[in-house]
N, C-alpha and C positions, 0 to 999 in steps of 0.2 A: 271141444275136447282139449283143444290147446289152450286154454284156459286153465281149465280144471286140471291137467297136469301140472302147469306151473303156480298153480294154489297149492296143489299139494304137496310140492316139493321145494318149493321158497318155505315153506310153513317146517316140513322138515329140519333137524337139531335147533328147530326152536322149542323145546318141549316146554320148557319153564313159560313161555309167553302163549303157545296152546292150550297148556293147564289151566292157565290164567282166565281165558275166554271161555273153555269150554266151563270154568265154575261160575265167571259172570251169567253166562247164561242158564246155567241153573238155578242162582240167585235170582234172578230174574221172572222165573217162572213162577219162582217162589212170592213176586213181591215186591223186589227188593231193588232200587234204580241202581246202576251201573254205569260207570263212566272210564272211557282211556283211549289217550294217545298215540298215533303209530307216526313217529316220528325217520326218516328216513333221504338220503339221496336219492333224486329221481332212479325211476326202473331196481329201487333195490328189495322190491317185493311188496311195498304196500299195500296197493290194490290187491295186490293174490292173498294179503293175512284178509284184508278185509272182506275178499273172495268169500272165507273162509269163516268168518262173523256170519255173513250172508246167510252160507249154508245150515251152518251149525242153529241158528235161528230160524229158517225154514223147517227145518225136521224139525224143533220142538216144538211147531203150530203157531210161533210169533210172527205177525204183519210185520215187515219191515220197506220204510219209506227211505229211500237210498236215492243220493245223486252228489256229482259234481262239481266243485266249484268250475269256471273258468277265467281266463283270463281277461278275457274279451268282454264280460260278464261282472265287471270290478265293479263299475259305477249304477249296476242297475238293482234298487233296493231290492233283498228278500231272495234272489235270484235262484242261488241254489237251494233254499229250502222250499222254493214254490217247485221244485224241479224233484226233489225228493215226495212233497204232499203228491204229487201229479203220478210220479209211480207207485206210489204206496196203496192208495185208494182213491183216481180222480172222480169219481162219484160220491163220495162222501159228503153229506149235508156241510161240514164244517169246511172242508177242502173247496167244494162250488162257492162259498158264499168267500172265503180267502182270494178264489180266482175272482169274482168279479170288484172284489175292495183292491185287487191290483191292477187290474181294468182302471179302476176309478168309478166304479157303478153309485158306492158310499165315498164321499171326499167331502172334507173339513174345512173349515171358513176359513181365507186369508192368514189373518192373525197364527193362529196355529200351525198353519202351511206344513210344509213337507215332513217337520216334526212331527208337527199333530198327526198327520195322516201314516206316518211310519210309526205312530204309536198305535193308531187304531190297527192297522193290520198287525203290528206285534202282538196284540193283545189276543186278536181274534186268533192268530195261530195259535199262542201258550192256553186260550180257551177249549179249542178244538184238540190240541193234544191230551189235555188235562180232564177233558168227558173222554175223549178214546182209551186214554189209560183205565179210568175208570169199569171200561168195561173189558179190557185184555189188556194185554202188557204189548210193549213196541219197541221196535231196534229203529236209532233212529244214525242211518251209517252216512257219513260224508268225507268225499275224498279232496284231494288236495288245498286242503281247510286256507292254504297261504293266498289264495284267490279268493276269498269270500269276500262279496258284500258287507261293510261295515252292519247294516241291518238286519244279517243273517248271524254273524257274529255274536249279536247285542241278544238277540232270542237261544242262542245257544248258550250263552254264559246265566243266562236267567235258567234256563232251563236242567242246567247242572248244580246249581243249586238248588234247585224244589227235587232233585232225584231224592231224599228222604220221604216223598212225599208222591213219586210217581213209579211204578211197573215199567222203568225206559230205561232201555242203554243206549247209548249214546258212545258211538264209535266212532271219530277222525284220522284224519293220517294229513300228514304236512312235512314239510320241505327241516330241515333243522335252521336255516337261518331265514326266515320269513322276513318279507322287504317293506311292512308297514308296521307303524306302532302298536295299530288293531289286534293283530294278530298277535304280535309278538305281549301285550299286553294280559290280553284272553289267557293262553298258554301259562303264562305264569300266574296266571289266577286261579285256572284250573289247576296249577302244583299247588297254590299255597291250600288249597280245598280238597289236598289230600289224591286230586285223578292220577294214575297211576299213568307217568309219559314213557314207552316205551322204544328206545332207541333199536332198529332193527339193522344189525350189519350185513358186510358181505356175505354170501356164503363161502365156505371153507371147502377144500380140493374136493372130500369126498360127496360134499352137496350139490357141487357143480356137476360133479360126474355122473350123480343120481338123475339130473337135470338132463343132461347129454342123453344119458340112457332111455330117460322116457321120448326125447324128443326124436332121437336120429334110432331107437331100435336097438341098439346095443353101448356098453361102457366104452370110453372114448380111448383110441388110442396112444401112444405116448406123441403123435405129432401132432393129434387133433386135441388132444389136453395140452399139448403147449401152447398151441394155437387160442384155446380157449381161457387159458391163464392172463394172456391178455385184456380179458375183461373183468378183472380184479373184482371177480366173484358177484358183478351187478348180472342178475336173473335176465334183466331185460336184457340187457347185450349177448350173454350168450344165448339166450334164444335167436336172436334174431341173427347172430353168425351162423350158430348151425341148422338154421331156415334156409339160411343165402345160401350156404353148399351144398344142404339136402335139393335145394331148386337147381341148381346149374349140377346136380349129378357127381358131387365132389366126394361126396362118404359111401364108403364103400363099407359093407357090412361083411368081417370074416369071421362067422362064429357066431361066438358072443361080444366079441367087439370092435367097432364100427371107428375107421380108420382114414383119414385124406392122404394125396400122394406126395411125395418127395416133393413135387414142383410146386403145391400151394406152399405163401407165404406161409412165413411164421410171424407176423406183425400184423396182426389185424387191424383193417381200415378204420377209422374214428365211428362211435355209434352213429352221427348221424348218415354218413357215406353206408354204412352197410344196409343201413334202414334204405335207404331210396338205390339202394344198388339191385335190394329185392324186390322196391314197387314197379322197379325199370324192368324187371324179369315179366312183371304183368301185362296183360291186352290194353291196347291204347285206349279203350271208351273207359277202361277201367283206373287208369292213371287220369287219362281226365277229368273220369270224373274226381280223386280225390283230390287232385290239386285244387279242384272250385271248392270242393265242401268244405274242405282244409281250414278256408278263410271264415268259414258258418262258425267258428270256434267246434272245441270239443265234442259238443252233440248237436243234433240237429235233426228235424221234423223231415219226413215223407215230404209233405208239402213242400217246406224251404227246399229242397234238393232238385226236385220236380220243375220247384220255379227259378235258379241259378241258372240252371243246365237247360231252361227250357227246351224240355225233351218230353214225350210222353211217359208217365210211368212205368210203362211196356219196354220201354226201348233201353230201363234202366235197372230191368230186374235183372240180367245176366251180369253187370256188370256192379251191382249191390251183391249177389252169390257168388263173385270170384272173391272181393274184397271181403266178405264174409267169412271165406273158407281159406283166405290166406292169414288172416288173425291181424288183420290193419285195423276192421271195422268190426263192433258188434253191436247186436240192437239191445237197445234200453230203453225203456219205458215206453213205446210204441213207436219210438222212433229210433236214430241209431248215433253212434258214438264212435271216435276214434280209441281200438284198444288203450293204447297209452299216450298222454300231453305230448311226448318227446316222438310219438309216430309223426302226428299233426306237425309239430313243430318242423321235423325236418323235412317235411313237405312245404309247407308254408315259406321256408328259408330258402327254398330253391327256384322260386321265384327272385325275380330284381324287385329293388323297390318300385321302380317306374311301374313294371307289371303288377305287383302289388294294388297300389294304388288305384291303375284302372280298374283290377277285376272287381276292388272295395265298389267304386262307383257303379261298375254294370250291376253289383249286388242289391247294393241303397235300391238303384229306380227299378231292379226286378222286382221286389220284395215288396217296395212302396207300389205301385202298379197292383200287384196282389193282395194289396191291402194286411201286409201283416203287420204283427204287432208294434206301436209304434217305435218303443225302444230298441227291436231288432233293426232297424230301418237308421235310425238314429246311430247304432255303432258303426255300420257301414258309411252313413254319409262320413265324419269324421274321421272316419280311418282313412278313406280318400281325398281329405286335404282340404278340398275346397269346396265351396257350394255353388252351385250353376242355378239358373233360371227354375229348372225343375225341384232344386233342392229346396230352392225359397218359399217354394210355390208350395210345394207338402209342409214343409215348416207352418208356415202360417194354417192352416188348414187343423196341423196336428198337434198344436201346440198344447193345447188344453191337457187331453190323454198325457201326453208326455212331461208335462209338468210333475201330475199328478204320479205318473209309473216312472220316472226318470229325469228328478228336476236339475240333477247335474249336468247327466248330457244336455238336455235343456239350454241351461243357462250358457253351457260352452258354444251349445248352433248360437242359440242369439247374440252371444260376442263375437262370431266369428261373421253374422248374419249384417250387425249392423254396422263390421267396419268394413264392409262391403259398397259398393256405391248401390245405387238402385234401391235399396233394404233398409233407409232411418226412419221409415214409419214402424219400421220393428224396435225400435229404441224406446217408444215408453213401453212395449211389452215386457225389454229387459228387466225392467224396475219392478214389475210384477213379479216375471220370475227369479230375480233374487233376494225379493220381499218373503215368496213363496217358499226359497231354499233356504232361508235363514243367517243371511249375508245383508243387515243391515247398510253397514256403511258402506258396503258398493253398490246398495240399490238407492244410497242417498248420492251418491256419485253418477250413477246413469239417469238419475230422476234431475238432477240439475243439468244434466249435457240434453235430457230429451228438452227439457223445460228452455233452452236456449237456442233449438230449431225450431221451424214449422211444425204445429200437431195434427192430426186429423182434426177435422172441427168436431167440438164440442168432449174433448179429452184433457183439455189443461185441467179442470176439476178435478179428474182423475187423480192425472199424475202428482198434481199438489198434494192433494189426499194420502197418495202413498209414500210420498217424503216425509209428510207429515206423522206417518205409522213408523218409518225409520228411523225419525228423529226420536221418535217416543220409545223405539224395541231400544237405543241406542241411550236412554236416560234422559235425554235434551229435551228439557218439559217446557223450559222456557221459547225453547226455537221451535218447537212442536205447535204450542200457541200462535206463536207472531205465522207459522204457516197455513194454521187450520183459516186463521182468520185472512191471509192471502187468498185462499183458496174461495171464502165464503165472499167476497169481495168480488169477484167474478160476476160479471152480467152474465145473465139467463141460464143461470145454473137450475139445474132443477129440483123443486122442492124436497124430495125423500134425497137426495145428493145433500141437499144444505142438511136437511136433520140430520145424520149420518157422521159430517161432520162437527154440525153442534153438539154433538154427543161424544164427539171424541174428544172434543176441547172442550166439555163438561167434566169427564172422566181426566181430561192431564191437571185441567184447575185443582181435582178431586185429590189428586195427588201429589200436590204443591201447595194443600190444605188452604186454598184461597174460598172459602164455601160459598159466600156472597157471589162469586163472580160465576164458580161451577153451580151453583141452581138457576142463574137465569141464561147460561147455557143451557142447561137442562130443559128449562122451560121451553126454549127458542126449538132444541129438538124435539119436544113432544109435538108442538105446535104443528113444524113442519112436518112431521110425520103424521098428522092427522088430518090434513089441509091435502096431503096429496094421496091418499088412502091405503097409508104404506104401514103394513102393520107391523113389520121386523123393526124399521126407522122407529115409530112408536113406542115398541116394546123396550129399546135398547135406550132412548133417552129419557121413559119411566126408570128403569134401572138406575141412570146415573142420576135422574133425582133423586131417588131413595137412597143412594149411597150417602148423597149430600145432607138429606136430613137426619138420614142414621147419626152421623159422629155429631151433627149439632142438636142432638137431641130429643129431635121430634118424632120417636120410635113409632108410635102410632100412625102418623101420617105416614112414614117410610114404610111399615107394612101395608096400609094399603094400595099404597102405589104398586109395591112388587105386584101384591096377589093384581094388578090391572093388566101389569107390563106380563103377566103371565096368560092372562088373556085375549090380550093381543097376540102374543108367538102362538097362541091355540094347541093343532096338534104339530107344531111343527117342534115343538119341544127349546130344550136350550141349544144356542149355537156359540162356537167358536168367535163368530163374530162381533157377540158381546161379550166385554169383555169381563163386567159384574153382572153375574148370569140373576135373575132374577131371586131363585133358589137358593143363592147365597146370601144376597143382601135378604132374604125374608130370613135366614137360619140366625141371621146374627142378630136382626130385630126380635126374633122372638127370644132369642135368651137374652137377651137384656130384658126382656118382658114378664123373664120369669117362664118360661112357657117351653122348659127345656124338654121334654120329651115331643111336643111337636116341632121342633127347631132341630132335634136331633134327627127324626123322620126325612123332613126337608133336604137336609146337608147329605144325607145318605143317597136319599134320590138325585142330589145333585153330583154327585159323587158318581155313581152306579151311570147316569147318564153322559155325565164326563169322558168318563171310561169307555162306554160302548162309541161315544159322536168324536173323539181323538180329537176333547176339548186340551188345552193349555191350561185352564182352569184348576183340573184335577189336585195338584199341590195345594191349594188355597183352599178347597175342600178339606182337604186331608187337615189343615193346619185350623180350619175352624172347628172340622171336628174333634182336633185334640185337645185343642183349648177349651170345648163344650166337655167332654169326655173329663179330662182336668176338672171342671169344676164341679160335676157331678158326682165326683170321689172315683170313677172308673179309671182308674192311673193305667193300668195293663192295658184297657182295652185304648187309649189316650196315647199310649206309647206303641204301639200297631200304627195307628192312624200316622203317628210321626213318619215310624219306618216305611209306610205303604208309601208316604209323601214323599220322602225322600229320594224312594226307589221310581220315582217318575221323571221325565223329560220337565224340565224349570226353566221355562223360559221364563218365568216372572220374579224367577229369585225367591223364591218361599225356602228356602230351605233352610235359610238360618233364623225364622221365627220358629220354622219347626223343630229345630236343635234347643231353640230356648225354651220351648217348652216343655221336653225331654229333659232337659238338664236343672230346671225347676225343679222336678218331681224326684230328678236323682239325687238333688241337693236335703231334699226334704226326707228323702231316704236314707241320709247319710253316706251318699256313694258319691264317687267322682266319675265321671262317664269321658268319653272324646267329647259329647257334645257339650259338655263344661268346659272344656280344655278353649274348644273352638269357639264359644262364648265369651269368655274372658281374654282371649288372644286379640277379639277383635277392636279396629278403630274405634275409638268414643262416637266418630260423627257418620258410624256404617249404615247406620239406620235413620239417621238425622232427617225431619222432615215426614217423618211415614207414621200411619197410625198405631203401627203393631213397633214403633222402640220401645215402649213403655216395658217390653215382655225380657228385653235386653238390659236393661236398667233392674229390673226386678230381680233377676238372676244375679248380676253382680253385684248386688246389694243381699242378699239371703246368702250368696258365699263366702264375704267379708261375714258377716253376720254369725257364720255358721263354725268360722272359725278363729271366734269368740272376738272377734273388733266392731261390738255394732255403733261405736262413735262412726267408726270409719263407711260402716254399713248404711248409716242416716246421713251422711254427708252426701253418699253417691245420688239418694233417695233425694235430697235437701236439691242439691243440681239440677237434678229432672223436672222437679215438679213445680220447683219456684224460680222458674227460668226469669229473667229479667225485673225480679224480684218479686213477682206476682205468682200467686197460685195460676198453677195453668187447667183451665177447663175444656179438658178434651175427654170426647167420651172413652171408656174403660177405663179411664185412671183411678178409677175409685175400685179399682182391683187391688192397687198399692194400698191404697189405704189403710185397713188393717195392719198388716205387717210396720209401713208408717209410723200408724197411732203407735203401735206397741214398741217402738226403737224411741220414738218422740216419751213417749211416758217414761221407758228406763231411763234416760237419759232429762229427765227435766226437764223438757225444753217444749214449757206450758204454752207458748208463743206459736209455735208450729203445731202443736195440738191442737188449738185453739181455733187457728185456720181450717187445722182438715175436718174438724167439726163441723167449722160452718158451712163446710164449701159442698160436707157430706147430707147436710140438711136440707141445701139450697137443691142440690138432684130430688132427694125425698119429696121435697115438696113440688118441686115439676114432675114430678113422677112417683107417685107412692108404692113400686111396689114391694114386694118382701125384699129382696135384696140390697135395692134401694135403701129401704127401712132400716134393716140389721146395721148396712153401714151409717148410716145417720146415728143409730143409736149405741152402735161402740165408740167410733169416735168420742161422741159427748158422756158416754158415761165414763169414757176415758179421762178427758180433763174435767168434770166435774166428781171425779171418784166416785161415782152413783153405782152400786152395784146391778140395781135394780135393773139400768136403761140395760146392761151387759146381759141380766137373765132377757128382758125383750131380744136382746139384738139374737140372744142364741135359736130364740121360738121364731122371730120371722127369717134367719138363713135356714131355719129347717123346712117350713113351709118354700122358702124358694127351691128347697133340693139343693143345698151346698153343704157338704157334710165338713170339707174341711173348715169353713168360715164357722161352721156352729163350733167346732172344735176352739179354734181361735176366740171367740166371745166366753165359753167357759175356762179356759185359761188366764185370760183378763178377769173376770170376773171371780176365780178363782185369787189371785195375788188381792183383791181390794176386799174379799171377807174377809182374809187372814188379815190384813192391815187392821179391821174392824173389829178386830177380836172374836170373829166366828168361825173358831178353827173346824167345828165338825163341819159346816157345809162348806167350808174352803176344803175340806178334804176330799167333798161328794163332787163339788164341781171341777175337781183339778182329776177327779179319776175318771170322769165321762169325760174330760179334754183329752186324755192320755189314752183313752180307750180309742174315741172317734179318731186319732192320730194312728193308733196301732192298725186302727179296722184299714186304714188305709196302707199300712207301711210307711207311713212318716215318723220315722226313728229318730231324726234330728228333731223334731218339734215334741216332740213326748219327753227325750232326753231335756229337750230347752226349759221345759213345762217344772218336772220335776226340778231341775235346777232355782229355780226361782219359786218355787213353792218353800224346797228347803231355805232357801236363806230366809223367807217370810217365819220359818218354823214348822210349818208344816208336813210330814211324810203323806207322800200318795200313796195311797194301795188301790195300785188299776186291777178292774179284775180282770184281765188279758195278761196271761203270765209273759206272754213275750210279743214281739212283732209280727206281724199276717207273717205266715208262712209262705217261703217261695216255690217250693215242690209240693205233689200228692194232690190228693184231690182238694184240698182244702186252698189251694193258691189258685183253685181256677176263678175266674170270673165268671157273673152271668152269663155275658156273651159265650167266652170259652167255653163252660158247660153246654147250650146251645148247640153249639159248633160239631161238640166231641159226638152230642147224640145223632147227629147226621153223619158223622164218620159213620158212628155202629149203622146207619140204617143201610152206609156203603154211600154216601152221595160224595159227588167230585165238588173240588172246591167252586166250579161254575155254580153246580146246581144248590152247595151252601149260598154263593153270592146271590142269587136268583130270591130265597127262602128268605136269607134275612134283608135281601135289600140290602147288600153292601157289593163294594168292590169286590173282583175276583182275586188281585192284586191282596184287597187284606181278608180276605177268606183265608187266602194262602198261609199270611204272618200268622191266623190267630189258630191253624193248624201247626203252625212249628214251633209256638209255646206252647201249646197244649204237650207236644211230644218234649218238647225241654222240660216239662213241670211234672210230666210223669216218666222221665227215665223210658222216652222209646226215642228209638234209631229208625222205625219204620211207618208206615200210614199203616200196614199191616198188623204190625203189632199195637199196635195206637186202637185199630179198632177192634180187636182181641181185648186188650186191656176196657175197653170202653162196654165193650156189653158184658163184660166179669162187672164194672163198676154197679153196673145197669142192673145186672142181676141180685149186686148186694144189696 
């Protein structure tokens, strides 16, 4: 009851911020996601507006998942929104399978570590929202947002952005000066996205006194309105003053208004004094008990209470109904809560720190003893200081779980564990666990202090191995090397141990482009992996063979190795652990094979598996398949895959091949994008050394190009490719080519033509296939002017499926008929280059086309009056189209990712162009719009 009064009347002369919620939530009902801020001084009404969200959502039949940040509760991933799924529906299919990925029931290989793993449960959560939306709309309320978990955060700012796209509102309330950058970051993200943040002030005299009136029975009188002035309109303070006097019998009712006597002050005690002046009014079991749960943080389980207090349950229910009925404590979500932070707080403050301290410790070995959750167990040890024999002893035991649910706290016990005497066989656990947290160079710092005491026998392997992974997360491929092979040097290591590592120091070769040395690494781990009947070991030093033979050109052989190495992992599927999943090196063998619509299949499923196993991988997918997507003329659906890329956890750094290839397509579009901006800003030597610079070079080369310097254009191109004066022969570079040939031909410079001829025949003929072929045969018909070889080169990029290269081979071959004097068919083939450029949106290369046709003398007439259209239906793509008919049939973007076999991640993207190309704001009117389309 005392609840519900002070919602209703903190909410009182805020009409304008009432109106507000009550229309959100008719939007809502309608469809339509909802997002805003309740920004405020503690006790100055939050809770009671959000009270009041609550309600206003229960009457109109919306589930709403509601819970608390806390303090206490900083470091432990997800915290408060596994606290809100938990009261919303903890029987939910998607809610049980969330609870045991926080368990650690599913957890992620090493490499990926606590990222990965906070990716897969983010994922799973925005999945599970994203089907529940689907079938009702949902409030999704969270209070004291300034204590959130960084990884509750990261899911709420993702999730306010797909509100176009989701039936949620999404209600917060927060401190106005939040004390981490997390937060304070969020907030202003959520402004620039338009969330409406609403500052809630004091109440003003007549509000207080409406306040009074409901609390004490009658309007206050002029000495208990002075009295109550003192608490400059915070809701919580004067409740809780005129609680204090209503309890010690101080307001005296005459009338209609309710008066204190001459002899009470007129200075009311500090909030926290009056707060604990009333718990002191209470039954001793009942102060007792709050002072222990105090410590539970904010809320806390039956169970936990039961077991602090070791008491029976019975003995705790009179003393759970006083605290109840005095408005200290209420129950939430089947458990119970302190009404408000500042109740707890000046409970918890009236403790000494000494006492503090012990009660943290009696808490820890209650709790541990009871087996709960590891992390709960964990904030107690810590808050108590230090770790005793017993602390060590659950440490070790619990380390895993807690890694995996709490790799912070984690890594803090283990540093506090191993500069303990007794505890340095926990020191190469450290290394582990801040391999795990993603703290490279101090897991290469604890991996050299373990490496320089006694180990447990048969662990140096180990721990080399994991110096070895930090030197590598850390870039040091050279120091990476000289460790894998300390490591393998090691007497009676064992076999799937040496494969493992031969495979990692296959894979750093692989990336130091030494390929000689990374294949018979590779080899050494297959070997051992087969010698000791390890088939993960196996799988994963197949992989890094195939990677090796990929870029040296033996495509055939590197596919069949993947399909072996996939063999081996059977149904265990791909892992974290490898680092070139099998999947991927088979996507990128087969389009070089020509073989792109099964190599697009592949990368999807590689993709889509990524996704669900909280692989690190994910990005590298996204950026293969945008470069596949790129080539197959799919630009929209190529520029999804960037964004989905982009919008992932990179620990491998993909993100700026995926901007180049973004900024490729924007360049060819005629547009300047950021990702152009951030392309050409960067070092010359960013990429130096890796297979994918060539995508960097290319870029900065087509936008000198593009505005109109291509001396300056061929020069950048001339740099790359004849490094140390030699054409350099690395696979993909004959992606440049084309463009190349075409800057080399305007510019004369028959010598460099000449080369990329021969260099483009020599791939041809190791490898005949269309792609292959076309470049082989533009090049030469480039410097031999052969128009002829240019109509071949246009028929075999069309058989490969590369619509822009066909385009490119009739633009060439277009300027060498005019030269020949056959203006009609330079006219036919310069309007199928301008078409096949248009059909794409490449506005700069049709412009380019044209331009150089006219000065030959010839006028184009394309029959495409203008460039693909960017709105209506006519700018959607395959895919998009696709996409949109599973809107109309109502499916959520899980159940699109499921159908087409993509990410749920870009189901999402290729829902919010669809609604950008057709002028809708909503998934509602998106699917209205879409069965009108359907019907036309």
């Amino acid at each position: 009851m005392v609840k519900w009064i002070l919602m209703v009347v903190t909410v009182q002369g805020r009409e304008t911020e009432r109106a507000r919620l009550e229309l959100m939530v008719r939007q809502l009902t309608a469809g339509r996601g909802q997002a805003m801020v309740l920004r405020g001084e503690p006790g100055i009404g939050k809770s009671a507006v959000l009270d009041l969200v609550d309600a206003l959502c229960r009457s109109a039949g919306i589930t709403v998942l509601r819970g608390a940040a806390g303090e206490i509760d900083r470091s432990v991933p997800f915290a408060v929104l596994s606290e809100c799924l938990d009261a919303g529906a903890a029987d939910h299919p998607g809610v049980v399978r969330i609870r045991g990925l926080l368990r650690g029931d599913e957890r992620v290989g090493a490499p990926a570590g606590a990222v990965g793993q906070e990716f897969l449960i983010a994922e799973a959560i925005l999945s599970t929202l994203d089907d529940w939306c689907s079938a009702e709309p949902l409030a999704l309320l969270v209070d004291d947002l300034h204590w959130a978990d960084p990884a509750s955060l990261a899911v709420i700012r993702r999730l306010v952005r797909a509100l176009d796209q989701l039936p949620l509102l999404v209600v917060v309330t927060c401190r106005p000066t939040p004390d981490t950058a997390t937060v304070t970051g969020l907030l202003r993200d959520l402004a620039e996205s338009g969330v409406p943040i609403t500052d809630l002030a004091p109440l003003v005299e007549a509000e207080v006194a409406a306040l009074v009136a409901n609390l004490a029975g009658g309007l206050p009188g002029e000495r208990l309105r002075s009295l109550v002035a003192g608490a400059a309109g915070n809701p919580l303070y004067v409740a809780e003053l005129v609680r204090a006097l209503s309890g010690e019998g101080r307001i005296e009712l005459q009338g209609s208004t309710a008066e204190i006597g001459p002899e009470t002050s007129l200075m009311p005690a500090p909030l926290s004094a009056t707060i604990l002046h009333r718990i002191d009014s209470l039954t001793a079991p009942t102060r007792e008990l709050l002072r222990l749960v105090a410590l539970l943080g904010r809320a806390f389980s039956a169970a936990e209470m039961t077991t602090v207090l070791q008491l029976p349950a019975t003995d705790l229910v009179e003393p759970v109904v006083e605290a109840l009925a005095a408005g200290v404590l209420e129950e939430r979500g089947g458990g119970f809560a302190f009404r408000h932070d500042l109740i707890r707080q000046a409970v918890v403050e009236s403790h000494s720190q000494a006492v503090r301290t012990a009660l943290h410790e009696q808490i820890g070995v209650s709790l541990a003893e009871a087996g709960a959750p590891v992390e709960r167990v964990a904030e107690h040890v810590l808050e108590a200081g230090r770790l005793g024999p017993r602390d060590l002893a659950w440490l070790r035991v619990s380390l895993d779980p807690l890694l995996v649910r709490a790799p912070v706290l984690a890594v803090e016990l283990l540093r506090r564990a191993t500069a303990s005497a007794g505890s340095q066989d926990l020191g190469f656990e450290l290394v582990r666990a801040l391999l795990w947290a993603g703290l490279p160079a101090e897991a290469e710092h604890a991996a050299r202090a373990a490496l320089a005491r006694p180990l447990p026998e048969g662990s140096e392997g180990m721990v080399r191995g994991w110096l070895a992974q930090a030197l590598l997360q850390q870039g040091r491929l050279a120091e990476t090397v000289a460790e894998v092979r300390s490591a393998l040097a090691l007497e009676s290591l064992p076999l799937n141990q040496a494969a493992l590592l031969h495979a990692l120091e296959s894979q750093t070769l692989h990336l130091m482009i030494r390929p000689e040395e990374a294949e018979r690494a590779a080899l050494l781990a297959v070997r051992n992996g087969r010698e000791s009947g390890d088939g993960f070991a196996t799988a994963y030093g197949l992989t890094t063979q195939s990677a090796v033979l990929l870029v040296t050109r033996r495509v055939e052989e590197a596919l069949a190795l993947t399909t072996a190495a996939l063999d081996h992992l059977g149904e265990a599927g791909i892992s974290s652990d490898v680092q070139l999943t099998p999947l991927l090196a088979r996507g990128y063998c087969l389009a070089d094979l020509d073989r792109l619509a099964e190599a697009h299949a592949d990368l999807r499923a590689g993709a889509r598996e990524s996704e669900q196993a909280g692989v690190a991988l994910l990005p590298w997918y996204q950026s293969a398949i945008a470069n596949l997507e790129y080539l197959r003329g799919n630009w929209d659906d190529a520029l999804v895959a960037v964004q989905s890329g982009l919008d992932t956890v990179d620990p491998l750094d993909v993100g700026p091949d995926l901007r180049a290839i973004a900024a490729q397509i924007h360049v060819r579009r005629g547009q300047r994008s950021e990702h152009t901006d951030v392309i050409m800003a960067e070092a010359d030597d960013l990429r130096a050394h890796s297979y994918t610079e060539y995508l960097h070079w290319w870029v900065r080369a087509l936008v000198r190009d593009a505005e109109g310097d291509c001396a300056g254009a061929f020069d950048l191109l001339e740099a790359y490719l004849w490094k140390s004066g030699e054409l350099r022969k690395v696979v993909t570079l004959d992606h440049l080519f084309p463009d190349a040939a075409r800057m080399a031909f305007c510019l004369g410079r028959s010598d460099r033509l000449a080369a990329l001829a021969a260099s483009a025949q020599e791939l041809a003929d190791f490898q005949p296939s269309p792609n292959k072929l076309g470049t082989a045969a533009l090049c030469r018909g480039l410097a031999d002017a052969d128009s002829t070889l240019l109509a071949e080169s246009a028929t075999a990029y069309q058989a490969a499926g590369r619509p822009l290269f066909v385009a490119f081979a009739r633009e060439n071959e277009a300027v060498l008929l005019a030269r020949a004097g056959s203006a009609d068919q330079a006219a036919a083939a310069s309007a199928e280059a301008v078409d096949g450029y248009l059909a794409l949106g490449a506005s700069w290369d049709a412009r380019r086309t044209r331009q150089r046709l006219r000065a030959e003398g010839v006028t184009v007439r394309s029959r495409k009056a203008a460039a693909r259209s960017e709105t209506g239906w006519e700018a959607l793509s395959e895919t998009e189209r696709a996409v949109l008919a599973m809107v109309a049939e109502g499916c959520s973007n899980p159940q699109i990712s499921e159908r087409l076999y993509i990410s749920r991640r870009t189901a999402q993207l290729h829902v919010s162009r669809i609604m950008a190309k057709l002028g809708e704001s909503s998934r509602v009117g998106l699917a209205v719009t879409a069965t009108l389309l359907q019907q036309g």
